[in-house]
C-alpha positions in Angstrom: -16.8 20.5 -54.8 -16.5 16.6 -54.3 -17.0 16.7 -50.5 -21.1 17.8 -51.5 -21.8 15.1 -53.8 -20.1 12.8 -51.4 -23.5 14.0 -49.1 -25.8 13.3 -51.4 -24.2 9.6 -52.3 -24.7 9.4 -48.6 -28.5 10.5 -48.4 -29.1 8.7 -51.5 -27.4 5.3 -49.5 -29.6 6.1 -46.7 -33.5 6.8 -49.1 -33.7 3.7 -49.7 -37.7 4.0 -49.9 -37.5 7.3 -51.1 -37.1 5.8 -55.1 -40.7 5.9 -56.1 -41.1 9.1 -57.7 -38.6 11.3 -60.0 -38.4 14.1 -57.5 -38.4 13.2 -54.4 -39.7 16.3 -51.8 -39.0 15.0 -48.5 -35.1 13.8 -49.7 -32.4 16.8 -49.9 -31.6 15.5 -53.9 -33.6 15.1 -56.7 -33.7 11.6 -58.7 -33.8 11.5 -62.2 -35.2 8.1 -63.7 -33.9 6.7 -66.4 -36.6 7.8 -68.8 -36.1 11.5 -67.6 -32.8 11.3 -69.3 -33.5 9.4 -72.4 -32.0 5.9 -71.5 -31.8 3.2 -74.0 -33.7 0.0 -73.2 -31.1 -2.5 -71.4 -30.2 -5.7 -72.7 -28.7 -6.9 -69.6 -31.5 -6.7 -66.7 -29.8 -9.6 -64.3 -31.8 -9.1 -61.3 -29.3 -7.8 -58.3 -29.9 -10.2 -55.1 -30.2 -7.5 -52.1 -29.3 -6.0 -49.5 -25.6 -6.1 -51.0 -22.8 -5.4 -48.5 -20.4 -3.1 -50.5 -21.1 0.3 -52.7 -18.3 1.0 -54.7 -17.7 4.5 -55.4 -16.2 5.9 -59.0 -15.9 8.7 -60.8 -15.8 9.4 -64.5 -12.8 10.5 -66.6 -14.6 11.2 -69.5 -17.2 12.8 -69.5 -16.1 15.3 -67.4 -18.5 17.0 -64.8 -21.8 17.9 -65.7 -23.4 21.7 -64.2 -27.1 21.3 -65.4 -29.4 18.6 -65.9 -29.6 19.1 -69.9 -25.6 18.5 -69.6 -26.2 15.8 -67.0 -28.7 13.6 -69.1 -26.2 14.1 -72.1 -23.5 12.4 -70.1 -25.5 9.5 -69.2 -26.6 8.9 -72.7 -22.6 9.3 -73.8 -21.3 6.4 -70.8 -24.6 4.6 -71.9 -23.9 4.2 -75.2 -19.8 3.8 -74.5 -20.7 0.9 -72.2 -23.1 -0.7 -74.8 -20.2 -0.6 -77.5 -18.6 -2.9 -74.9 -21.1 -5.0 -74.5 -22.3 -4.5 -71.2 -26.1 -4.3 -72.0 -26.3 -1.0 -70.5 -24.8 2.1 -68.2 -22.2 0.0 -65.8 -23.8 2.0 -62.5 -26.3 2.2 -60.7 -26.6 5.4 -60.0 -24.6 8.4 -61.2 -24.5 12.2 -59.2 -24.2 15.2 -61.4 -22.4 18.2 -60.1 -25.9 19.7 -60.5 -26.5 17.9 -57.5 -29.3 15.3 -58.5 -28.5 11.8 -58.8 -29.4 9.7 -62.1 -30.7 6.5 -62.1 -28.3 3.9 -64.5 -29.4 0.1 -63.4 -31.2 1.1 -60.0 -31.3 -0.8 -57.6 -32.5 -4.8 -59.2 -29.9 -4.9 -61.5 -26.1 -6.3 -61.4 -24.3 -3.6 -62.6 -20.5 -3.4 -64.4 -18.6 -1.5 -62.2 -16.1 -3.9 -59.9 -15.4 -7.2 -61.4 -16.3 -10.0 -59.0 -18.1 -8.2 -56.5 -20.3 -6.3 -59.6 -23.3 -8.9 -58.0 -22.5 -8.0 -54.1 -22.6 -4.1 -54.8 -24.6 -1.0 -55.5 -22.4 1.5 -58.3 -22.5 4.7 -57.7 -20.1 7.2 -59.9 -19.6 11.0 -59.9 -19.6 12.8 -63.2 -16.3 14.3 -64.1 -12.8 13.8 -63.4 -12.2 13.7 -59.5 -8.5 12.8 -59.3 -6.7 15.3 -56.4 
């Protein structure tokens, strides 16, 4: 199940350009803006200084993986608001992959997210819902 969603981190690495629209028909995922699944506003929008060398993969404990994109929006609105209680201004990523197989947008790609301690400015987050430990 993980070795699918490592592909799309991969095409989603590589579409760079493709970010403009919500769904994207010439990409093999669909993107989800942060609007589409009923973000907060950020209070934290320090702008990300790119190209970044490193993308730091994660995945989530809690909540655990995600099947549709009603499930998948409610996920990101639950590590949204967990990561607001501590005071990070918004979702740590940047981007977040469902097990529906669409990719969520958390800070994009202009903001620093809270992910990796010191290299959180020289990297792009990107986590997998649910709990990937083998």
């Amino acid at each position: 199940m993980a070795l699918p969603l490592i592909v799309k981190l991969v095409s989603l690495i590589c579409a760079v350009s493709a970010f403009a629209t919500t769904e994207n028909s010439d990409a093999t995922f669909t993107l989800h803006d942060r609007a589409s699944w009923g973000a907060a506003a950020a209070t934290d929008t320090r702008q990300l200084a790119t190209p970044v060398p490193y993308v730091v993969l994660h995945h989530t404990y809690i909540p655990g993986a995600c099947n549709t994109t009603l499930a998948c929006a409610a996920s990101m609105r639950a590590m949204q608001r967990y990561h607001m209680g501590l005071g990070w201004g918004d979702i740590g990523y940047n981007f977040c992959v469902g097990s529906d197989g669409a990719v969520y947008e958390g800070r994009g790609w202009r903001h620093i997210g809270i992910h990796a301690g010191k290299v959180n400015p020289l990297s792009i987050g990107i986590c997998l819902i649910g709990d990937w430990r083998c």
